[in-house]
MDTraj code that builds the backbone (N, CA, C; nanometers):
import mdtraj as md
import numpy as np

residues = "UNK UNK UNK UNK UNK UNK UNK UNK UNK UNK UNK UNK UNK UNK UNK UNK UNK UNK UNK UNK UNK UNK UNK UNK UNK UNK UNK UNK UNK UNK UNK UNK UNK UNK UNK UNK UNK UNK UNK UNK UNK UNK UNK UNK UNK UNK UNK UNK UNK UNK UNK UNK UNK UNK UNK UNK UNK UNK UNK UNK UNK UNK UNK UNK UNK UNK UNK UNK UNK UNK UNK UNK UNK UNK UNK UNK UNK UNK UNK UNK UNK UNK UNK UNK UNK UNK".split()
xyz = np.array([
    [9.9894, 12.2479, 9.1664],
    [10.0740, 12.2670, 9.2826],
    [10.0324, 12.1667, 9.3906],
    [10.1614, 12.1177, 9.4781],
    [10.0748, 11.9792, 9.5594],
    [10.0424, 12.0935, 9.6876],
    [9.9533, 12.0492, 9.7802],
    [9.8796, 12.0801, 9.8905],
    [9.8553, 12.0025, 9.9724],
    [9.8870, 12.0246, 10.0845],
    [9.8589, 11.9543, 10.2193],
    [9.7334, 12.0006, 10.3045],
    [9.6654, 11.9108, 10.3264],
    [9.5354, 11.9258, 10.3855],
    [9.5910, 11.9107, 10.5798],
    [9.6425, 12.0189, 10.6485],
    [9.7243, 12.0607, 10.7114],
    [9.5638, 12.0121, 10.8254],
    [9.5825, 11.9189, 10.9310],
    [9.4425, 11.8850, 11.0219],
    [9.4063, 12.0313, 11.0674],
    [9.4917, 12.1223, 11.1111],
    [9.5040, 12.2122, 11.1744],
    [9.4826, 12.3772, 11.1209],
    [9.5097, 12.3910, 10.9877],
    [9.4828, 12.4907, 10.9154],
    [9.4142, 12.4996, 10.8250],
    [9.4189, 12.3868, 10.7878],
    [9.2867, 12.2902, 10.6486],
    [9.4025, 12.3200, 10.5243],
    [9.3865, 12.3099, 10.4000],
    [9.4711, 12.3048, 10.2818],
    [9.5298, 12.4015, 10.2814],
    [9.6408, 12.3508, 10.2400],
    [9.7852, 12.5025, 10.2009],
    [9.8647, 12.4616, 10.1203],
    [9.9382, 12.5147, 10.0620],
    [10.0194, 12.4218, 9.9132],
    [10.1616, 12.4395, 10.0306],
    [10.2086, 12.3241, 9.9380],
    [10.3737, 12.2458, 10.0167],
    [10.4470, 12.3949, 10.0204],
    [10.4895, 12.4791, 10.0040],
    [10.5425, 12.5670, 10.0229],
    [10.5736, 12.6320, 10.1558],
    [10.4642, 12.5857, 10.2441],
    [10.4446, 12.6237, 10.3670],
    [10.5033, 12.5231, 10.4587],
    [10.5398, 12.4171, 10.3938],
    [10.6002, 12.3393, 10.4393],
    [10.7355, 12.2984, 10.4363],
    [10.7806, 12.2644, 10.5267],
    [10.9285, 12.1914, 10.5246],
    [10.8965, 12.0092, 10.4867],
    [10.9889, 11.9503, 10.4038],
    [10.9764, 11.7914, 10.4013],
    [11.0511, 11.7915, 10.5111],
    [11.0267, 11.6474, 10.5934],
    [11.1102, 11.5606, 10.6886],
    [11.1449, 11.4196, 10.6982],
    [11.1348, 11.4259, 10.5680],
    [11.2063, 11.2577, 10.5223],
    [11.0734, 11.1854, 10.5250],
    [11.1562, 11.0195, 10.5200],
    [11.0822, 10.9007, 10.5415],
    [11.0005, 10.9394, 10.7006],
    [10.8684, 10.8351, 10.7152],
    [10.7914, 10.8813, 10.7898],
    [10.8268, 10.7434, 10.8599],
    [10.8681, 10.6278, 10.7863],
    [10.8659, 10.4952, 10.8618],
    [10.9893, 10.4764, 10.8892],
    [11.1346, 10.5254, 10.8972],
    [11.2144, 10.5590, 10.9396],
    [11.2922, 10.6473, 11.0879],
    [11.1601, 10.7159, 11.1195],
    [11.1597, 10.8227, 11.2234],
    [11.1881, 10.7077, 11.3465],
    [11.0648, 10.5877, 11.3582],
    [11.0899, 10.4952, 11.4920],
    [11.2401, 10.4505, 11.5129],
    [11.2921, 10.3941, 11.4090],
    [11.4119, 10.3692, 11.4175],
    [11.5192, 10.4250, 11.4545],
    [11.5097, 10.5810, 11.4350],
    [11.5945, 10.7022, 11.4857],
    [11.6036, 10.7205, 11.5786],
    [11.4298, 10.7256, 11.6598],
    [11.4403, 10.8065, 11.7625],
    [11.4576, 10.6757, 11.8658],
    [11.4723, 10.5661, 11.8515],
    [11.5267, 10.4412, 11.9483],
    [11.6364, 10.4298, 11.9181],
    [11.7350, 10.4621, 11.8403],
    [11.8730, 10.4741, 11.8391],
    [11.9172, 10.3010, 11.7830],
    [11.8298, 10.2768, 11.7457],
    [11.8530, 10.1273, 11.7153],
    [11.9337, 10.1180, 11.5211],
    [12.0444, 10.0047, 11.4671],
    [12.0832, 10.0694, 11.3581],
    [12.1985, 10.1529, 11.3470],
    [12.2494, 10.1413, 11.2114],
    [12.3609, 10.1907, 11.1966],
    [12.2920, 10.3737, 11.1605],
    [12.3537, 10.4667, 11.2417],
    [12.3619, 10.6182, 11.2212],
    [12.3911, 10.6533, 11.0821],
    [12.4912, 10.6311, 11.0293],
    [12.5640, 10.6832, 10.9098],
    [12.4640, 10.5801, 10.7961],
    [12.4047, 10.4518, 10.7937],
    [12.3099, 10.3920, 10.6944],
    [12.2203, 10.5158, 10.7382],
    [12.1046, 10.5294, 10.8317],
    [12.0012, 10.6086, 10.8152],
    [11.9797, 10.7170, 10.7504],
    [12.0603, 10.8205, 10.7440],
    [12.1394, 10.9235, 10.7366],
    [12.1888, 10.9364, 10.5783],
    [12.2280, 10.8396, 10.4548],
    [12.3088, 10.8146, 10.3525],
    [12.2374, 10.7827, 10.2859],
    [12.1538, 10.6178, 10.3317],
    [12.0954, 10.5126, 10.2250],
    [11.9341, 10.5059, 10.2689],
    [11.9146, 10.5609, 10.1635],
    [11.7961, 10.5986, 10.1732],
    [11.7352, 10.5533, 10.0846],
    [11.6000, 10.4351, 10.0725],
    [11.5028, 10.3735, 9.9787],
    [11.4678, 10.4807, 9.8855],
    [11.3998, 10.4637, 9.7889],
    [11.3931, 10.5305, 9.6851],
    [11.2300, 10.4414, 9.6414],
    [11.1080, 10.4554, 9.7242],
    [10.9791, 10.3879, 9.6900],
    [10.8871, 10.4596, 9.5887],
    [10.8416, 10.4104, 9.4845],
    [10.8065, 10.3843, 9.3744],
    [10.6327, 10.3766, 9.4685],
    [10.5336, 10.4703, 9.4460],
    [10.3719, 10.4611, 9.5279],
    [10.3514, 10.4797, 9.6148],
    [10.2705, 10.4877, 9.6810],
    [10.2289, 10.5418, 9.8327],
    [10.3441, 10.5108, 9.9056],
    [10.3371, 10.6497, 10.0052],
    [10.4798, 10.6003, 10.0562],
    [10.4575, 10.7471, 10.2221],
    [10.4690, 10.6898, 10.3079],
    [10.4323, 10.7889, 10.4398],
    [10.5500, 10.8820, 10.4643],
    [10.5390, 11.0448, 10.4449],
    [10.6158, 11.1344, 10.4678],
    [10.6426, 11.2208, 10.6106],
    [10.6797, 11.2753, 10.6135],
    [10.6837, 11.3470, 10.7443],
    [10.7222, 11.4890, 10.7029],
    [10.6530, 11.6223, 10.7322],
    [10.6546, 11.6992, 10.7049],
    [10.5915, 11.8079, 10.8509],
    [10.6322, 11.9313, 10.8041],
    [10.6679, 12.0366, 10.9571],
    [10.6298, 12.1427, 10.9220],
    [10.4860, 12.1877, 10.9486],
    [10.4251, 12.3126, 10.9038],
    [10.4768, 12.3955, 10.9486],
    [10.5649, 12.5280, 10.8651],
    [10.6825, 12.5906, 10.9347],
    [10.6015, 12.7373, 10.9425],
    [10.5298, 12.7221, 10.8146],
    [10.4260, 12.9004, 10.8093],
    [10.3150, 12.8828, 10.8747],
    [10.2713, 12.7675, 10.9141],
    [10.1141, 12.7274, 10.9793],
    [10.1297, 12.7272, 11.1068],
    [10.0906, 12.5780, 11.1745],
    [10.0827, 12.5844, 11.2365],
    [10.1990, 12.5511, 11.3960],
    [10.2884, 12.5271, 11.3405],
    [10.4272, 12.4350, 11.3669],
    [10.4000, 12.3110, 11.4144],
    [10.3262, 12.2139, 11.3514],
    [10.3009, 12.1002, 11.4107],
    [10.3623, 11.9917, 11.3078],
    [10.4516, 11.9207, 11.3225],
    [10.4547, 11.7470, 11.2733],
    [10.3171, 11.6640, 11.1983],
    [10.3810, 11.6714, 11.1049],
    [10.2981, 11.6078, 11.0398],
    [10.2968, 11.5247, 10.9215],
    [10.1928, 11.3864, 10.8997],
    [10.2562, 11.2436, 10.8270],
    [10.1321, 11.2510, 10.7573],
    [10.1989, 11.2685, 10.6103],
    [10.1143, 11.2450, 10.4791],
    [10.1642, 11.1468, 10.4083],
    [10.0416, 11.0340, 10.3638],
    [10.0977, 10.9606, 10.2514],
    [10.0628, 11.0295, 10.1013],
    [10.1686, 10.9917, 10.0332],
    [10.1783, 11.0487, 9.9402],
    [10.2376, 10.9543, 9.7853],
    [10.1616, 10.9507, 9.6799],
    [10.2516, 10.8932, 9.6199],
    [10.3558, 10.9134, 9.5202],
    [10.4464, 10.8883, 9.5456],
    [10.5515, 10.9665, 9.4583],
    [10.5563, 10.9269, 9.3157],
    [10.4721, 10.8542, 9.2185],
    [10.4613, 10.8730, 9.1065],
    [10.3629, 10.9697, 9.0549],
    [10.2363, 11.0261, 9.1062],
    [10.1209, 11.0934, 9.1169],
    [10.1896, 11.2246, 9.1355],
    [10.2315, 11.2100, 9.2571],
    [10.2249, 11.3256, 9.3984],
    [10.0777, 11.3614, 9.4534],
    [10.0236, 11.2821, 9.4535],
    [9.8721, 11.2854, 9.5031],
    [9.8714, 11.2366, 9.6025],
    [9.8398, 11.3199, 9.7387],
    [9.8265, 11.3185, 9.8454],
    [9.6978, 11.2200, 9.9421],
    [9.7194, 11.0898, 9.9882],
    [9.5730, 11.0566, 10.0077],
    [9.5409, 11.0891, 10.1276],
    [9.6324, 11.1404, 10.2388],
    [9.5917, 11.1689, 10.3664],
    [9.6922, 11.2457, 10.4340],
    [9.6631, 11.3191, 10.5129],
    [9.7506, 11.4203, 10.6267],
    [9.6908, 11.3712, 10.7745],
    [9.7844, 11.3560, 10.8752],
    [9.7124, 11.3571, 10.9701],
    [9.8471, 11.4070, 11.1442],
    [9.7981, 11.4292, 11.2198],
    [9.9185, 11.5083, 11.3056],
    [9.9847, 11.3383, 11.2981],
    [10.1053, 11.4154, 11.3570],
    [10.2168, 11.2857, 11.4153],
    [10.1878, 11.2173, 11.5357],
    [10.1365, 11.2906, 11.6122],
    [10.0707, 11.2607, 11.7309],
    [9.9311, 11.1129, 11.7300],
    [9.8640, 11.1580, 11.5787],
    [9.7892, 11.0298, 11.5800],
    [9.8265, 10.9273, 11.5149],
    [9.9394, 10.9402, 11.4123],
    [9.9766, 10.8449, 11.3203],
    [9.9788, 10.6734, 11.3585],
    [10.0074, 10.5764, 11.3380],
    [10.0177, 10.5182, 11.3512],
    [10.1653, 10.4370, 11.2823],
    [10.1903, 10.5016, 11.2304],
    [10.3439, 10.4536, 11.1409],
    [10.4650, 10.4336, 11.1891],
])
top = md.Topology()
chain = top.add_chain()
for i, resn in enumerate(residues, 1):
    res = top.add_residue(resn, chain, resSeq=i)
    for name in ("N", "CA", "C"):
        top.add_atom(name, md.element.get_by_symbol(name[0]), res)
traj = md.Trajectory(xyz[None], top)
C-alpha cells in the first residue's frame, strides 16, 4: 500500500489523502498565466520521479508535495507546500 510520510502526522497510507494533480503546474495556475482549458485537459503523462501535490483530508489538512515515481510508486520525499521549492 503506498504511504505518505505526512511532515505533520508522520506515515499514513494514501487513503487519507486526496491527490492534487501536477505539483509543477500549480505556479502556472495560480498566476493565471496560459491557456485555462490546456491546464485543465492536457495533461503530461511523466514516466519517473515526478512532484505531486496532495491534501491531507483525514490528518492534518495541510498541502502537501511528494515526489513520487510513477513507475515504482515509491515515494522519495513529502514535504509541506509551504517549504517546497517547485
Amino acid at each position: 500500500m503506498l504511504q505518505l510520510a505526512c511532515p505533520y502526522c508522520g506515515p499514513r497510507p494514501h487513503t487519507e489523502f486526496s491527490y492534487g494533480g501536477d505539483a509543477t503546474r500549480s505556479a502556472d495556475a495560480a498566476s493565471g498565466t496560459g491557456d485555462g482549458f490546456e491546464s485543465l485537459y492536457y495533461r503530461d503523462n511523466p514516466k519517473g520521479p515526478h512532484h505531486e501535490l496532495w491534501y491531507h483530508r483525514d490528518g492534518c489538512g495541510q498541502w502537501l508535495v511528494a515526489e513520487r515515481d510513477t513507475v515504482t510508486h515509491a515515494v522519495q520525499s513529502v514535504t509541506a507546500l509551504t517549504e517546497s521549492t517547485t
